[in-house]
Backbone atoms as SQL, in Angstrom:
CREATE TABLE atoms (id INTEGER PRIMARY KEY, chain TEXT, resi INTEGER, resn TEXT, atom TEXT, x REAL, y REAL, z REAL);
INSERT INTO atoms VALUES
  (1, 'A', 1, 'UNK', 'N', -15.028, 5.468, -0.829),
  (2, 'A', 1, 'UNK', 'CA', -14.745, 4.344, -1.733),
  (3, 'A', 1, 'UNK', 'C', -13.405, 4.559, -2.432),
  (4, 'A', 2, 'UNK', 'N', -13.272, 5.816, -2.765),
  (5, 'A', 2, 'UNK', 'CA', -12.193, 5.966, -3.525),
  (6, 'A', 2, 'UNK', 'C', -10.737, 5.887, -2.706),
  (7, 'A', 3, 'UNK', 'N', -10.866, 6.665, -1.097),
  (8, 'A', 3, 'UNK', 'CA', -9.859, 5.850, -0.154),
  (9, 'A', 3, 'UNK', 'C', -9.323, 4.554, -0.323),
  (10, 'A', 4, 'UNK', 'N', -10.257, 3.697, -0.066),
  (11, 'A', 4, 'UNK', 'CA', -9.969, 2.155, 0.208),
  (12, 'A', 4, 'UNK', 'C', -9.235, 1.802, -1.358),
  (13, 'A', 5, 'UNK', 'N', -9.749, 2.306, -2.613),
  (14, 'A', 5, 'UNK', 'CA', -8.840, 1.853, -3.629),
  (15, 'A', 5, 'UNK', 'C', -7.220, 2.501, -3.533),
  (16, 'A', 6, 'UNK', 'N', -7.333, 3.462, -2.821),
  (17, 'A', 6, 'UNK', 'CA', -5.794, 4.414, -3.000),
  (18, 'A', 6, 'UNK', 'C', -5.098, 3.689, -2.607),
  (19, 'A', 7, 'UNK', 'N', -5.538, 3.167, -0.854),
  (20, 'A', 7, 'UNK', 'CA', -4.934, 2.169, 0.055),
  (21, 'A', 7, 'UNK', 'C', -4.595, 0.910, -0.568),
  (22, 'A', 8, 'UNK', 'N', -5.553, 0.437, -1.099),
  (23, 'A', 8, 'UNK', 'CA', -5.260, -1.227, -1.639),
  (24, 'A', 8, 'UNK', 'C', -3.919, -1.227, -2.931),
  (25, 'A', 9, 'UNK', 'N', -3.906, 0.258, -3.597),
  (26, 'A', 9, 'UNK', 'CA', -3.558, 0.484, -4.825),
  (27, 'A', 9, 'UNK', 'C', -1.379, 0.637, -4.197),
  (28, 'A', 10, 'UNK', 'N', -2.058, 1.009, -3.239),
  (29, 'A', 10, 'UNK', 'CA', -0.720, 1.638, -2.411),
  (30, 'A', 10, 'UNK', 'C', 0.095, 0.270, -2.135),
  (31, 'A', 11, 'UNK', 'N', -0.696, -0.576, -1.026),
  (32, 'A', 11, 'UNK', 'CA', -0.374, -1.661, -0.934),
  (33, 'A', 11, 'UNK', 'C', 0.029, -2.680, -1.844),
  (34, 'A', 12, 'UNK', 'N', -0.215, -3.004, -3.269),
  (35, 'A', 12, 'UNK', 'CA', -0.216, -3.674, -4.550),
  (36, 'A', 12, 'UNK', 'C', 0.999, -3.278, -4.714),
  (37, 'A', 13, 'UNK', 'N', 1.587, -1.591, -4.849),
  (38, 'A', 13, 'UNK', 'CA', 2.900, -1.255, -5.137),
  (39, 'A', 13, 'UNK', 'C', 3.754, -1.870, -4.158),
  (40, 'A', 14, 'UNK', 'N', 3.409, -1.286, -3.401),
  (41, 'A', 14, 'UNK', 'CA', 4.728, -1.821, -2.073),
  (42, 'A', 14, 'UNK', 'C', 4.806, -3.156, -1.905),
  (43, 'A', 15, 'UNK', 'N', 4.154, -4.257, -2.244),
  (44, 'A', 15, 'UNK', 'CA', 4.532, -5.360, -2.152),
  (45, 'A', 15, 'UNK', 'C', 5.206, -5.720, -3.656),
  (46, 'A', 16, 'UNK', 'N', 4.766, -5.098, -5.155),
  (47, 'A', 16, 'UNK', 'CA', 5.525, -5.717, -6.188),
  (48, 'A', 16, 'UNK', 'C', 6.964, -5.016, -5.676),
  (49, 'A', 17, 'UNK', 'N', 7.449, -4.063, -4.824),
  (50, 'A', 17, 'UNK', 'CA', 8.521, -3.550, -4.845),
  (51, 'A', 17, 'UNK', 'C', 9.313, -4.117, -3.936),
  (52, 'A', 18, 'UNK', 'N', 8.806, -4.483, -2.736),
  (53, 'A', 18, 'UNK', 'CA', 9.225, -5.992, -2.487),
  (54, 'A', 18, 'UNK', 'C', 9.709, -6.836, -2.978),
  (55, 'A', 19, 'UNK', 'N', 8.669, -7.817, -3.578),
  (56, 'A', 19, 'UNK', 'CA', 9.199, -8.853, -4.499),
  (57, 'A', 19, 'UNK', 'C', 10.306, -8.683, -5.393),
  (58, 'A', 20, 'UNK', 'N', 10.289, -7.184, -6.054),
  (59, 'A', 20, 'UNK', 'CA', 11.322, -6.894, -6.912),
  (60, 'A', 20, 'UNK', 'C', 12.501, -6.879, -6.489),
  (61, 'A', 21, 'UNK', 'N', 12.610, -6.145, -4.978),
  (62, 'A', 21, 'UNK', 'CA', 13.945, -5.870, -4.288),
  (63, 'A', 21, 'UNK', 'C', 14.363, -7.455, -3.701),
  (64, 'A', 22, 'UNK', 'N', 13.439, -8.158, -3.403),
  (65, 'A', 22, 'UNK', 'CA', 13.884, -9.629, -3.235),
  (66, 'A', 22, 'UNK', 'C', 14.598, -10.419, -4.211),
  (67, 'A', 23, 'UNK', 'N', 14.237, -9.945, -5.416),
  (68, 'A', 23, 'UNK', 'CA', 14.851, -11.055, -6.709),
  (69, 'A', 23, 'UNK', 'C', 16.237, -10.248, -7.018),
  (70, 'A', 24, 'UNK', 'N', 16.761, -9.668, -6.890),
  (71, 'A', 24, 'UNK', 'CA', 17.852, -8.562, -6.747),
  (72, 'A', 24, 'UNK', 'C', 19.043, -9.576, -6.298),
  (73, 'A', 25, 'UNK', 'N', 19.347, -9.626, -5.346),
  (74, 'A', 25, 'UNK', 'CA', 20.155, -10.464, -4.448),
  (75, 'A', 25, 'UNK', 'C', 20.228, -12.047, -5.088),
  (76, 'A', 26, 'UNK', 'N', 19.217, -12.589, -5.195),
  (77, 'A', 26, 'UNK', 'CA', 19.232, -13.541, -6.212),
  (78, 'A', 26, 'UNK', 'C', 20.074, -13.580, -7.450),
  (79, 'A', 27, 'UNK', 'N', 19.420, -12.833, -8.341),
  (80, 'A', 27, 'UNK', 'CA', 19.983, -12.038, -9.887),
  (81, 'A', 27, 'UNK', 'C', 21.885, -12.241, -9.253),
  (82, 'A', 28, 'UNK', 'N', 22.388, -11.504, -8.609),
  (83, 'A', 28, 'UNK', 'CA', 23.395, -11.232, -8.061),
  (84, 'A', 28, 'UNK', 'C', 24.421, -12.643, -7.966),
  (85, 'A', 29, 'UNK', 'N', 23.476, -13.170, -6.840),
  (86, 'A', 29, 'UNK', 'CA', 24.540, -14.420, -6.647),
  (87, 'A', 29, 'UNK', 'C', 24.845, -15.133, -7.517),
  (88, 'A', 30, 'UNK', 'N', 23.242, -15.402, -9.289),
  (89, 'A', 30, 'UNK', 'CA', 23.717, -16.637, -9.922),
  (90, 'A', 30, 'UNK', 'C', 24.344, -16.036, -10.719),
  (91, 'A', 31, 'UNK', 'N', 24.555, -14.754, -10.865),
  (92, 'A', 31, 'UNK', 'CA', 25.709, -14.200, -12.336),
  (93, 'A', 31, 'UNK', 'C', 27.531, -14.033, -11.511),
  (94, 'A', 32, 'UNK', 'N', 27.619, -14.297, -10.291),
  (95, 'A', 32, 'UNK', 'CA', 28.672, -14.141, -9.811),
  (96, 'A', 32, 'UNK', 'C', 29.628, -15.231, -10.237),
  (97, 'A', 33, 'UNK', 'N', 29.189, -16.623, -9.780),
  (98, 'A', 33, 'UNK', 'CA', 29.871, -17.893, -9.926),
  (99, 'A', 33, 'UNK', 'C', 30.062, -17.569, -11.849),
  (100, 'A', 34, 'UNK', 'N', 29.322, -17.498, -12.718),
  (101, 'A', 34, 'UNK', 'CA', 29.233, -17.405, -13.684),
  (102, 'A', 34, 'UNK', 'C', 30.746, -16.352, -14.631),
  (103, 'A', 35, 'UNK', 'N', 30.798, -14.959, -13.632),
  (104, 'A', 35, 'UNK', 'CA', 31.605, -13.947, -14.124),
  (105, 'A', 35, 'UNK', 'C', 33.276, -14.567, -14.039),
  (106, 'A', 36, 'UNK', 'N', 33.114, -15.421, -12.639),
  (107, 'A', 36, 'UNK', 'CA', 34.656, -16.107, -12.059),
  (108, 'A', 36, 'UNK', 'C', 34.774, -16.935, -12.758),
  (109, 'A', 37, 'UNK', 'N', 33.900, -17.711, -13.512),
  (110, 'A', 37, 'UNK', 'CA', 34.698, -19.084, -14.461),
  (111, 'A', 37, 'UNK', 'C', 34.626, -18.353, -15.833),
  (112, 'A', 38, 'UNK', 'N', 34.558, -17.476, -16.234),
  (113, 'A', 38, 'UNK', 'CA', 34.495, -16.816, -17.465),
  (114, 'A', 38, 'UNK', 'C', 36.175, -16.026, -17.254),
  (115, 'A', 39, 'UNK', 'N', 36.043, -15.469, -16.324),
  (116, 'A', 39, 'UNK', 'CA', 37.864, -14.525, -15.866),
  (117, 'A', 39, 'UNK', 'C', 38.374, -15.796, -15.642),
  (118, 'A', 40, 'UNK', 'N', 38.172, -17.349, -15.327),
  (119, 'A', 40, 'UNK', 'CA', 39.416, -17.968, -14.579),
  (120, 'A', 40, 'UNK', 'C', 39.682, -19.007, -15.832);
């Protein structure tokens, strides 16, 4: 029993770390346009 929670527990991480590394690239692009009309 306690397997199957390690596994599921395992899985829960690796997908919020996912999601996290997905919003990354995002974050990125909308502060870019933002930094160039602030310098221009």
């Amino acid at each position: 029993m306690a397997e199957c929670f390690i596994v599921g527990l395992g899985g829960f991480i690796g997908a919020v770390c996912r999601y996290l590394i997905g919003l990354i690239p995002l974050r990125v692009r909308h502060f870019h346009p933002l930094r160039w009309k602030q310098a221009a």
